[in-house]
N, C-alpha and C positions, 0 to 999 in steps of 0.2 A: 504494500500500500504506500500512494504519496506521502507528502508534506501535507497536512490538513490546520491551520490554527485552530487554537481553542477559542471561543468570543465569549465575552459576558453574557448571561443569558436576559441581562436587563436592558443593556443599551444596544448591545448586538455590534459591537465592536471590539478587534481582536486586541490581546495582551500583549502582540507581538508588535510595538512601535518601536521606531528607532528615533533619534534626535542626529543629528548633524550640527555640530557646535560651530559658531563663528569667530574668527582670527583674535577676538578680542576676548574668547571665553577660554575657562581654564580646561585642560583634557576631563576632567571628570561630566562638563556640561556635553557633554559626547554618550551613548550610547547607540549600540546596535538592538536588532527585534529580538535579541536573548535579555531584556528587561534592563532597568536603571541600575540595580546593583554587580551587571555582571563583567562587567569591566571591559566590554569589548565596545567595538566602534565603529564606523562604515569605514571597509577598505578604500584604498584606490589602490593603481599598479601605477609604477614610472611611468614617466612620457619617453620617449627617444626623438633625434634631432629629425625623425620626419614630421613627424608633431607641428614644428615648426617651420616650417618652407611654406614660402609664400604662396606659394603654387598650392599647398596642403592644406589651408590654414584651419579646416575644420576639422582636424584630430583631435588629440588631446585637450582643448580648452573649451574651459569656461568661462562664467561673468564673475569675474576675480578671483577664484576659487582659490583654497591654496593648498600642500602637501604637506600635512606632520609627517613625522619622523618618530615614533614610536621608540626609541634607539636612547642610548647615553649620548653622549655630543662629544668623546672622547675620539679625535680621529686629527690627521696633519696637515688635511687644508684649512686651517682656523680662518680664511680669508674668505671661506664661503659668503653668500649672499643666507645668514641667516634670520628672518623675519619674526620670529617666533617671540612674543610679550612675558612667553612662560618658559626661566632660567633654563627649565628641566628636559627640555626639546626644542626641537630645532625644525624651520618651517621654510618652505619656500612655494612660491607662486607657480601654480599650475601651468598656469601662460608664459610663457618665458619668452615669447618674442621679442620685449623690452629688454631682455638681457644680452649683454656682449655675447659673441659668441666663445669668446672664453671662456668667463664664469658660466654661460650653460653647458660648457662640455665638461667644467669641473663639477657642474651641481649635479648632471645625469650621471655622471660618471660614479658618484658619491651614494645616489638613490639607487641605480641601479645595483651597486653594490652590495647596498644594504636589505635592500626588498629580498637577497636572497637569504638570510638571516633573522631580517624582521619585519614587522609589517608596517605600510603607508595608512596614513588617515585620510580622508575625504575631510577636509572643510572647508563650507559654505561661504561663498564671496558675493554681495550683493546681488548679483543676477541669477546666483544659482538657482540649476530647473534641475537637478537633482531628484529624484521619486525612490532613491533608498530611505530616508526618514524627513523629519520635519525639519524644515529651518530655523537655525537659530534667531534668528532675527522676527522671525513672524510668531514663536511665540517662547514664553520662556521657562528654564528650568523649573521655577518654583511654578510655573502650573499646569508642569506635565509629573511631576516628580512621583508621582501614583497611578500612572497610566497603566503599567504592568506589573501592578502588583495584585495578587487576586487573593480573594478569600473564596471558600468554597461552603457550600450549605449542604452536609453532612448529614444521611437517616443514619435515625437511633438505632443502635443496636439493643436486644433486648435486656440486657444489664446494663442498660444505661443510667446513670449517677447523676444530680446537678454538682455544679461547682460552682465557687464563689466567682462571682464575674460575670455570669450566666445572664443573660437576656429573658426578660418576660417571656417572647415569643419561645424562647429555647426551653424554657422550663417546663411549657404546659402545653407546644407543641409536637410533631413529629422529628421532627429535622434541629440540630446544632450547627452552630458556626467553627468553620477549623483556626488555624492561625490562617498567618497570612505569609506569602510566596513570593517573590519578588521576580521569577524568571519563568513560564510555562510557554509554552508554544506549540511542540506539534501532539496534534492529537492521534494520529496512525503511530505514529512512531513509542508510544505508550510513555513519553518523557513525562517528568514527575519529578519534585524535590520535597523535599522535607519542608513542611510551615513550622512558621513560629510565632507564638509560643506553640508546644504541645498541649493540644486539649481534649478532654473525656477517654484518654490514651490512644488518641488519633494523630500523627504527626506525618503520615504520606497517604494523602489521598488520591487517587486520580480523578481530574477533573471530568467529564464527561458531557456532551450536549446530545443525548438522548438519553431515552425512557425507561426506567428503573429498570424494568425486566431487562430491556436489551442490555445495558450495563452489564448487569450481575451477570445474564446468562453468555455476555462475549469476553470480559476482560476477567471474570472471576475472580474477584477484588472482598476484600471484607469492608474495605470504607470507600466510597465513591461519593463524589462530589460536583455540588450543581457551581458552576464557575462563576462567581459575579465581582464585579470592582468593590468595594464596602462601601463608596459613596455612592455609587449607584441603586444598593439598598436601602440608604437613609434617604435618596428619593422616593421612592417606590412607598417605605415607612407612610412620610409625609403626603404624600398623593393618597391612601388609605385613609390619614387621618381628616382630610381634606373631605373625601367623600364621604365613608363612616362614621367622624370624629371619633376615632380609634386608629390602633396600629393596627395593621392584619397581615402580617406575613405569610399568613397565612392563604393566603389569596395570590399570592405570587406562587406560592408551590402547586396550590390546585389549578391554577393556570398551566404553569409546566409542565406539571403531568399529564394534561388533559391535552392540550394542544402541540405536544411534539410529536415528533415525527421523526423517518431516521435523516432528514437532511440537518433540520436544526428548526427548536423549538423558537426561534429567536425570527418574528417578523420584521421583512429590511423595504419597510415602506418609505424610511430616508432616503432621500436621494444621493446624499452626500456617503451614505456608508452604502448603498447599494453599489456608488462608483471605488469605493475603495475595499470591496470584498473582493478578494482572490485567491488564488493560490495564497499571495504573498501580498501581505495590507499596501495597498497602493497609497503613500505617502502624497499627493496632489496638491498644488497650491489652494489655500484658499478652507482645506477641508480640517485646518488643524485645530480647529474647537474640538473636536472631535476627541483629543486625549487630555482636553483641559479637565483638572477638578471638577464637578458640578458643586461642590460643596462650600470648598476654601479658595473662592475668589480672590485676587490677590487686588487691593483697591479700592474693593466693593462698600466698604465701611467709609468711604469718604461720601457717600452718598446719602449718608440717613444723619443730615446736618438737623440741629436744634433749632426750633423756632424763634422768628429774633424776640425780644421781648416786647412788649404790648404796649405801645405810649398811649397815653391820659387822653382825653378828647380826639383823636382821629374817628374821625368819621367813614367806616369800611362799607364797603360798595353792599351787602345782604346783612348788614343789621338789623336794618328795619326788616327782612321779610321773614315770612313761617317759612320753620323748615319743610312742612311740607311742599311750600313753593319755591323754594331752593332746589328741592328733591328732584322737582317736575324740571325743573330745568337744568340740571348738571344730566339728567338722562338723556336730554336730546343734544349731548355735547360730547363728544372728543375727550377721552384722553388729555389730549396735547389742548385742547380746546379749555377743558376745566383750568389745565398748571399754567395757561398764560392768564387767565382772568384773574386768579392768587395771585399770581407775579404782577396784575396790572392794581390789585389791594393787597400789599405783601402783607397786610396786619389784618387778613379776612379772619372773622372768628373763628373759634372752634367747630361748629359746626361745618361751616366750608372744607375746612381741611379733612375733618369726618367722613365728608360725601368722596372729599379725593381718593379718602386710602379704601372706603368701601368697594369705588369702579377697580381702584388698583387692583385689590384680590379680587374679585369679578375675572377682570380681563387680565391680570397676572396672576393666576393660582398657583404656579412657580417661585413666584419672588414670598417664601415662604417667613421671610425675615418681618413682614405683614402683618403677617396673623400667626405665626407658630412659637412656641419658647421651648419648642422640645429641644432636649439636650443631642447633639450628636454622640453617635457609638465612636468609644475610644479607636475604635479600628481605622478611622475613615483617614487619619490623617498620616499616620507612620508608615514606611514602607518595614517591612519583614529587617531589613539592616537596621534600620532606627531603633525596634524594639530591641533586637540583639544586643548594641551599642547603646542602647539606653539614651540615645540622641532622640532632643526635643523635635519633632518638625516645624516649621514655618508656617503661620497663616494662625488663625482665631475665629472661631464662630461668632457669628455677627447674632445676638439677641437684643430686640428693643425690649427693654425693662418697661416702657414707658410710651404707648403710641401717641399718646398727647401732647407729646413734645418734638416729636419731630416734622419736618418743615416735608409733607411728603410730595407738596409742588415741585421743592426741590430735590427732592428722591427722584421722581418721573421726568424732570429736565436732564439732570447728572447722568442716570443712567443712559436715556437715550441719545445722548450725546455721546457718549463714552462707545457705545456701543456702535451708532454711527460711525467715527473712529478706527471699528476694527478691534477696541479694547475689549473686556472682561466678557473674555473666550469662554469663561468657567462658565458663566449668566446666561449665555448661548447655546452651551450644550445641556443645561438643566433643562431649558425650556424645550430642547430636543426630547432627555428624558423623559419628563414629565409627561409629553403629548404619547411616547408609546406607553407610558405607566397608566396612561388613560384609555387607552387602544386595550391593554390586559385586563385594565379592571370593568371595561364593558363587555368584554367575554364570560368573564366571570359572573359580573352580573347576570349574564343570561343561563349560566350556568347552573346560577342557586336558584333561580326564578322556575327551572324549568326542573329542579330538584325539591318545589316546593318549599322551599330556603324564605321566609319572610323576612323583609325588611328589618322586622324590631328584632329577631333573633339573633343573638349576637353570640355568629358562629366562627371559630377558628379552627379553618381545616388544613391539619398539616402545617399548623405553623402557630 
C-alpha cells in the first residue's frame, strides 16, 4: 500500500505540514510534513553552473530563495559568499547569476561537496512558489506551532479506570483522550509514536480514519485512535455548547461512527482543503489559515478594547428611544452598518452596544470570546515537546470577564480590518471549523430525531 496521510477527523486537514523558514528566521522556524518537533526540513539539491547561463536561465532559481547549509562552517574557503544571520550555518543565494563567476565556482564547488555528506535547506525568498510547505512570510511560527501535533480519542477498554485530569466527557463517556504526538503521517505504512503524557496505560495508539470494526478487524490493535488537533475539539466542544448549551462530545463520536466510510469519515466541502488533499498536502499560496491555531490567535486580544468612559451631559444619538425601537432598527442594519452608527455616537449607551454584540453572536457564533467563558483543555496549547520539557507555550485565552465593558463596535471594526489584511489566520480557520462542526451536528440532529432522541433529553452518546 501507498503513502496515505492521517487528517483530523474535525477539520479534515492532514498532520502532515511542513513550514519553509525565511532568511531572517532561525533553523528551528523550518520544519518538514514529519511535524514541528522532528527536526527535519524541506530539502533542496545544489545548482550547477548550467543553472546559470543565460541561454538557461530557468533552472535552478527562484524569487530570492536561498541554500542552508545544514553543515559546521569549518572548511578553507573562509572567503565564501556566506549570507546566513544565524552564526551556526552558512547560507547562500539560490540564484547566483549576481555572483562573479569565481565565487560561484567556489560556492558550487563547496555545496556540491557537501550535499554528499549533508543535506541543503530550501528557504523561502520573497517570491517563492515553492508547494513543499508554507511560507514563512505568509504566516508564522507561533500560529502554526500545533499544526501537527495530534491527540487521539481512545475507546474504553473494559477495565477502564478515571484519573485525575480526566474530562467530564471522559469520565461518563465511551471514549478517552490519549497524550498528544507531535509527528504522524502515513496511514498504510502503520507509523505510530508514542504520546505524551501516558494515559489510562495507553501511550501508542494508532490513529485510524475508519470505523471501529474495520480498525480492530484490519490492524489488530488493542488501542486505536480517532485523530483530531485538541483545538479542533474545543471547537466542536463550543459549537455543542452553542446549540445544546452543553458540551457533547458526544455527538462528535456518534457522528463518526455513523457517517464513515472506508475513504474517510471527514466531509471536504472546503474548497480550500479539497484543493490541498493529496497524496501529499499541497502547501498552495493563499490556503495557509488552514494550519493556523483556531484557538490561540496571536493579536486577537487587541481587539476586545474597553469602553471609553461616559462624559456628563452628551447627548447620544438612541437615548431618547425604547429599546424596542432601537431593536426594530439595528435589525434592518449591517453588521458594518450598526459599528459605524456607534463610531458616529462613540458614547451610544448601553443598550446600543447590547444590540451590537447580540447581531455579533447571531452572525458570529465562532467568535466565541462573545458569549463563552468556558475554560480551554490544557491540551490545546502545548505541543507533545512542550509537555516533555515542561516549556510554557505562547498565546493566552482570550475570556471577557465582563461584556459590559467592552467597546464591541470596536471589536467588529479591528477585527474586520485585521482580517481584510490577511491577518488573524487562526479567526479564519475557526470560522472554517465551526461551519463543518455545524454540517456534523445537523446530521446528528437528524440522527436523534429519527432515533426518537427529544430535544429536552439530555443524551451523551459515546462521549
Amino acid at each position: 500500500m501507498g503513502y496515505s496521510e492521517i487528517i483530523c477527523q474535525i477539520c479534515g486537514v492532514t498532520f502532515a505540514i511542513a513550514r519553509i523558514r525565511t532568511p531572517q528566521e532561525p533553523p528551528t522556524a523550518a520544519w518538514d510534513n514529519h511535524g514541528t518537533t522532528g527536526g527535519g526540513f524541506v530539502m533542496c539539491w545544489a545548482p550547477d553552473e548550467d543553472d546559470f547561463d543565460d541561454e538557461n536561465s530557468d533552472g535552478n532559481v527562484s524569487g530570492g530563495c536561498m541554500i542552508a547549509v545544514r553543515a559546521d562552517r569549518d572548511h578553507e574557503d573562509g572567503d565564501l559568499l556566506a549570507l546566513s544571520q544565524h552564526p551556526e550555518e552558512e547560507m547562500y543565494p539560490e540564484d547566483m547569476r549576481g555572483v562573479s563567476k569565481q565565487d560561484r565556482a567556489k560556492i558550487l564547488k563547496r555545496l556540491g561537496d557537501l550535499e554528499k555528506k549533508y543535506c541543503l535547506e530550501h528557504v523561502a525568498g520573497p517570491e517563492c512558489g515553492a508547494g513543499d510547505g508554507y511560507h514563512g512570510d505568509r504566516i508564522s511560527v507561533e500560529e502554526m506551532r500545533t499544526c501537527s501535533t495530534m491527540q487521539g480519542l481512545v475507546a474504553k477498554p473494559p477495565n477502564w479506570e478515571p484519573e485525575d485530569g480526566d474530562e467530564d466527557f471522559e469520565r461518563s463517556g465511551q471514549y478517552f483522550l490519549s497524550g498528544l504526538v507531535d509527528s504522524i503521517t502515513n496511514v498504510d505504512g502503520l507509523y505510530s509514536e508514542s504520546s505524551y503524557p501516558k494515559r489510562h496505560g495507553c501511550d501508542n495508539t494508532l490513529p485510524v480514519t475508519r470505523h471501529r470494526d474495520i480498525a480492530e478487524d484490519r490492524y489488530h490493535v488493542d488501542f486505536y485512535s480517532i485523530p483530531i488537533h485538541p483545538a479542533c475539539l474545543e471547537s466542536f466542544k463550543r459549537a455543542t455548547l452553542r446549540r445544546y448549551d452543553r458540551v457533547d462530545v458526544g455527538a462528535f463520536i456518534q457522528w463518526w461512527e455513523v457517517d464513515s466510510d472506508e475513504k474517510s469519515p471527514v466531509p471536504i466541502e472546503d474548497e480550500d482543503v479539497r484543493a490541498g488533499r493529496s497524496q501529499w498536502w499541497q502547501h498552495f499560496q493563499g490556503s495557509e489559515y488552514l494550519a493556523a491555531n483556531p484557538c490561540f490567535v496571536p493579536n486577537l486580544d487587541k481587539g476586545f478594547l474597553p469602553m471609553a468612559p461616559h462624559t456628563a451631559g452628551h447627548e447620544e444619538l438612541f437615548s431618547s428611544l425604547p429599546s424596542e425601537i432601537r431593536s426594530l432598527i439595528f435589525n434592518h442594519l449591517s453588521l458594518e452598518d450598526i459599528s459605524n452608527l456607534l463610531l458616529a455616537s462613540p458614547l451610544s449607551n448601553r443598550p446600543s452596544q447590547n444590540e451590537l454584540r447580540r447581531r455579533l453572536i447571531l452572525e458570529w457564533p465562532w467568535l466565541w470570546e462573545a458569549w463563552s467563558k468556558l475554560e480551554y483543555s490544557v491540551w490545546v496549547g502545548p505541543t507533545a515537546r512542550d509537555l516533555r520539557e515542561s516549556v510554557k507555550p505562547p498565546g493566552k485565552q482570550i475570556i471577557v470577564s465582563d461584556t459590559d465593558v467592552v467597546n464591541w463596535g470596536s471589536v467588529f471594526r479591528w477585527i474586520t480590518k485585521q482580517r481584510s489584511n490577511g491577518e488573524l489566520k487562526g479567526l479564519k480557520n475557526r470560522q472554517r471549523i465551526w461551519k463543518r462542526c455545524e454540517e456534523m451536528l445537523d446530521i446528528v440532529d437528524t440522527l436523534r430525531k429519527y432515533a426518537g432522541i427529544g430535544e429536552e433529553t439530555p443524551v451523551l452518546l459515546d462521549g
